[in-house]
C-alpha positions as CSV (number, residue, x, y, z in Angstrom):
1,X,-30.0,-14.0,-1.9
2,X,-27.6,-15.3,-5.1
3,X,-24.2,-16.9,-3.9
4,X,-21.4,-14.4,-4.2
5,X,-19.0,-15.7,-7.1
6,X,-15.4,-16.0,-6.3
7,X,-13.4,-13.9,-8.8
8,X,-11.5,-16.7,-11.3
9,X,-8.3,-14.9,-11.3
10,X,-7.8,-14.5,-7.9
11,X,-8.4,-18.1,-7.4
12,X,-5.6,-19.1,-9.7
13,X,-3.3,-16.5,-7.6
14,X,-3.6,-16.7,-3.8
15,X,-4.5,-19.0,-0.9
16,X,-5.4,-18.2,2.1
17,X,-3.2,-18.7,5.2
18,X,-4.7,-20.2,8.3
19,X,-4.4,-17.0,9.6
20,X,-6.1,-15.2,7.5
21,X,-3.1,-13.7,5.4
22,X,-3.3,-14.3,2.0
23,X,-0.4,-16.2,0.4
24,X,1.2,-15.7,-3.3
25,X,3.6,-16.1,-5.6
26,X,6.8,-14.0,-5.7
27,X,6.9,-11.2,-8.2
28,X,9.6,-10.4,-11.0
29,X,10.3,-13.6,-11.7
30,X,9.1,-14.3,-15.7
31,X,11.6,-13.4,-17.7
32,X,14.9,-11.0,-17.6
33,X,16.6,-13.0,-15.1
34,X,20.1,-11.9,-16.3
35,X,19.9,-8.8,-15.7
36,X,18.5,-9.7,-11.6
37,X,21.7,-10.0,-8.6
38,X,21.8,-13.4,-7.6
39,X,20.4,-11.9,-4.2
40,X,17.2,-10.9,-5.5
41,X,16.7,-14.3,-7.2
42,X,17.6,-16.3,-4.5
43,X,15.0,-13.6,-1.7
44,X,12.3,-14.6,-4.2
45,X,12.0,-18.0,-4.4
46,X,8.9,-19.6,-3.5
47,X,5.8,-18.2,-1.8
48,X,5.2,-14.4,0.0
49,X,2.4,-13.4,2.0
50,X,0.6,-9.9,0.8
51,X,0.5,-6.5,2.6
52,X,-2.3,-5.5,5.2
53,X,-3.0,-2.9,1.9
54,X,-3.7,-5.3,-0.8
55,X,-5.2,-8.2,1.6
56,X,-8.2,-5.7,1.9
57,X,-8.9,-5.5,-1.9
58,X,-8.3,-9.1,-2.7
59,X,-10.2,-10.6,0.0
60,X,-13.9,-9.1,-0.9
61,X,-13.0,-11.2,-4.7
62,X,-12.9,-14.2,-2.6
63,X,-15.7,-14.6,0.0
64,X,-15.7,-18.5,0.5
65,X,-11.7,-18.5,1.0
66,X,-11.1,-20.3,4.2
């Protein structure tokens, strides 16, 4: 049996959590950050971990995550 390829963009994206969660980046944060409260900048900062929902369709594009 061929090794299972990771999928390359998910391995730029998200980590996996020693849990099991999957960790990423916060959303909305690129550009148009004048028009943002100050409240939604400062709830975004840093790292998120995913939804039950979207953990199951990005953890079969990474099958070696640990």
């Amino acid at each position: 049996m061929p090794k299972m390829k990771t999928k390359s963009s998910c391995k730029k994206r998200f980590k996996i959590t020693a849990t099991g969660r999957i960790k990423a980046g916060q959303a909305g944060k690129r550009h148009g950050m004048i028009k943002r409260t100050t409240k939604f900048i400062r709830d975004a900062r840093g790292t998120t971990t995913l939804a039950k929902a979207d953990e199951k369709i990005i953890k079969p594009m990474m099958p070696y995550a640990r």
